[in-house]
N, C-alpha and C positions, 0 to 999 in steps of 0.2 A: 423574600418575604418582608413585608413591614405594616409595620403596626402603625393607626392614623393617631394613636394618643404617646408614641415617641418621644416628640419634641415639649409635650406637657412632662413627661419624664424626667427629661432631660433639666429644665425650669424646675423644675418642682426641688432636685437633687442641688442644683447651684444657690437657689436661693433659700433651702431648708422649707417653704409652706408646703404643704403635702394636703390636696383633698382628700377625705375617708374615700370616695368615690375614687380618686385614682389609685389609694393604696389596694383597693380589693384589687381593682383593673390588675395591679403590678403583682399580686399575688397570684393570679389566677394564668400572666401573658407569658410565656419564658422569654419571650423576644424583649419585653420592654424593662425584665428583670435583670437581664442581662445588660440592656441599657442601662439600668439605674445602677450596677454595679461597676460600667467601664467610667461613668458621669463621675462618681462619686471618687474612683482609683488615679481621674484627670483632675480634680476639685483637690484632692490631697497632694499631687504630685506639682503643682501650679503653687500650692501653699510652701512648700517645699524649697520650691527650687527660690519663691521670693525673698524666705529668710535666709536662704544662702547667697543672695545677691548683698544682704547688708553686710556679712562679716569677707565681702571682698574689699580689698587693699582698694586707695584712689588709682588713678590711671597715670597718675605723677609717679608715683613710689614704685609701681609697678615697670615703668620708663626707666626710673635712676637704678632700679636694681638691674634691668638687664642691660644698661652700661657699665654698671661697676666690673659684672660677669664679664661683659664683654673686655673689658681695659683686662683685669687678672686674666682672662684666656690669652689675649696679648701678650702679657709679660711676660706671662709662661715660655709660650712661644719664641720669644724674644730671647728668653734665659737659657733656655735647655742648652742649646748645643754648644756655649760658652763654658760653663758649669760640665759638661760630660768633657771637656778638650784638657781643661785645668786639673780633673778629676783623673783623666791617664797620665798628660804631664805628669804630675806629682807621681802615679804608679810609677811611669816607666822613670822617673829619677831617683825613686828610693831604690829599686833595681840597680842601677845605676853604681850607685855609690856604695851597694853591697856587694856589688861584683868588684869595684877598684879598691876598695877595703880587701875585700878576699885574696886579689890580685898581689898588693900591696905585701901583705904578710902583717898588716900594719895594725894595730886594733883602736879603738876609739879610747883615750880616758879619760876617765869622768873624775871629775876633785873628789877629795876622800872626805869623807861627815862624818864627824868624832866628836865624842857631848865633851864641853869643856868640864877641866877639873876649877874649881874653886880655886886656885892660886892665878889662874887664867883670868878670874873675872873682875873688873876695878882695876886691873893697874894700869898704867899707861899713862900719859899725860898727852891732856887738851884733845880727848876723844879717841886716839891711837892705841889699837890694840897691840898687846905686847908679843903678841904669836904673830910671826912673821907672814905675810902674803897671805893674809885668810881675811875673810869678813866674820866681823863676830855679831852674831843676832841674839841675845836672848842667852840660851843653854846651849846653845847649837855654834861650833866653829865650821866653819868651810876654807879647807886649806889646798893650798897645790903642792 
């Protein structure tokens, strides 16, 4: 079915003039009411989609950003499986050195850290602390 005053319809909806003479027509047609409401749902969605064409990016920025993407994918790529090889290395040698420790009987020691007394601190001459084989910082002696 169609209606010969349609495409008046249609005109009437995109440019806003509306003759009283077709508005009755439009009340009275469903066909052409239906028209006037898909016209008018195209007329909104055309408005729509234009001011979302202004807040897109240039076609330059939109180029440099999927190179950047693209070089970091690379690197990525590039990095993993060096980074996962160094990452067991180091497991399987801390391993390692726990087992030949254990093995050993032997244990690790670590310098003893003891606050200096006040008689410790100033003497010396020409920078040389007076507590043998330590570094002296501050309050804090580190001796072997």
């Amino acid at each position: 079915m169609k209606c010969e005053r349609e495409q008046q319809v249609i005109e009437a909806t995109r440019d806003g003039l509306w003759a009283s003479s077709l508005r009755a027509h439009v009340r009275d047609c469903a066909l052409c009411t239906q028209t006037e409401l898909i016209a008018a749902s195209l007329q909104e969605d055309a408005a729509r989609a234009e001011r979302m064409m202004l807040d897109l990016p240039s076609a330059g920025m939109v180029w440099r950003r999927a190179q950047t993407r693209r070089r970091e994918a690379a690197l990525q790529r590039a990095t993993r499986r060096p980074f996962l090889i160094v990452r067991a290395l180091g497991a399987v040698y801390s391993v390692v050195l726990l087992l030949v420790g254990d093995l050993s009987g032997s244990s690790v020691r670590l310098p003893s850290v003891r606050r200096a007394s006040r008689s410790d601190r100033g003497r010396g001459t020409r920078g040389r602390s007076t507590v043998r084989n330590s570094r002296h910082c501050g309050n804090v002696c580190l001796g072997s």
